[in-house]
C-alpha positions in Angstrom: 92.6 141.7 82.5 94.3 145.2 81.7 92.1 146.7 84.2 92.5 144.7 87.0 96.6 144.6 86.7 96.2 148.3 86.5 94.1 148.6 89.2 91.6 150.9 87.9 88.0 151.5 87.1 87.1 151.4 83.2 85.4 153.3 81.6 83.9 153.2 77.9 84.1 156.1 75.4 81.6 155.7 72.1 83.0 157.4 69.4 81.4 156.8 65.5 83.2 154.6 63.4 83.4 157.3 60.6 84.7 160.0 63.3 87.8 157.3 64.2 88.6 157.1 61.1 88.7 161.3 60.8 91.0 161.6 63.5 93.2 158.5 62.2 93.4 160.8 59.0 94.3 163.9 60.9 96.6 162.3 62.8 98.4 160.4 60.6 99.0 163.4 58.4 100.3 165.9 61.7 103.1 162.7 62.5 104.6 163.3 59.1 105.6 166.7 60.7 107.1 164.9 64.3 109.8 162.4 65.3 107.1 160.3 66.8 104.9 158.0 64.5 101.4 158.8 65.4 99.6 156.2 68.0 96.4 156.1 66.2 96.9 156.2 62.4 94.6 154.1 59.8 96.1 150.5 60.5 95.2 151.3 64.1 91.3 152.7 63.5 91.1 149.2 62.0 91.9 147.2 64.5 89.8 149.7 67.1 86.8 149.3 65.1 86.4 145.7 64.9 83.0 144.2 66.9 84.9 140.7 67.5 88.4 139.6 67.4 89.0 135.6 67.2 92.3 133.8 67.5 92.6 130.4 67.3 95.8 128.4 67.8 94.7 125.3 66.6 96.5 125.1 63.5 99.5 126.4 64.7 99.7 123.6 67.2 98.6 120.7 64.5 100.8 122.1 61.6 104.0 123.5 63.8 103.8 121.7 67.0 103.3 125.3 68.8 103.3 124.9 73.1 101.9 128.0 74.6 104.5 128.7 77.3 102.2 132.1 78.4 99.2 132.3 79.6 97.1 135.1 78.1 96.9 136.5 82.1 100.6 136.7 82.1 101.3 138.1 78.5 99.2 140.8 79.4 101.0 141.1 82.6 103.9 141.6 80.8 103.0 143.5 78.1 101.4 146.2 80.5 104.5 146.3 82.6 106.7 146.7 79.7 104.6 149.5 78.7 104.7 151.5 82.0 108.5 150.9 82.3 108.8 152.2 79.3 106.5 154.9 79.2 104.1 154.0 76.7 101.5 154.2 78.9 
């Protein structure tokens, strides 16, 4: 979806799990030293390495009456735009 409302090719880079972690570490420890928090830190190597992500709204909807009022298509519309305008991305 992000690469079609972008409007560009995607490409995939392979980097070792152990190696992600290295430069989470390095980074981390250089945004102690900037204004900025870092973009990749260990939270965020997490989440990157992960084979499958699974969400399931089921429960949410049974327990708390949750209406998705977003499609995931928009959302990441959205999200992606928001980003861009404010230069995230």
């Amino acid at each position: 979806m992000t690469k079609s409302v972008l409007n560009r090719s995607l490409f995939r880079v392979r980097v070792p799990k152990p190696l992600v972690f290295v430069i989470a570490g390095i980074s981390g420890f250089a945004s102690r030293f900037k204004a900025k928090p870092s973009v990749l830190n260990f939270e965020k190597a997490y989440d990157l390495t992960q084979d499958n992500w699974c969400c399931d709204i089921s429960k949410a909807k049974k327990e708390l009456g949750y209406r998705q009022e977003v499609t995931l298509s928009d959302g990441v519309k959205e999200t992606i735009h928001w980003y861009l305008e404010n230069r995230w991305m």
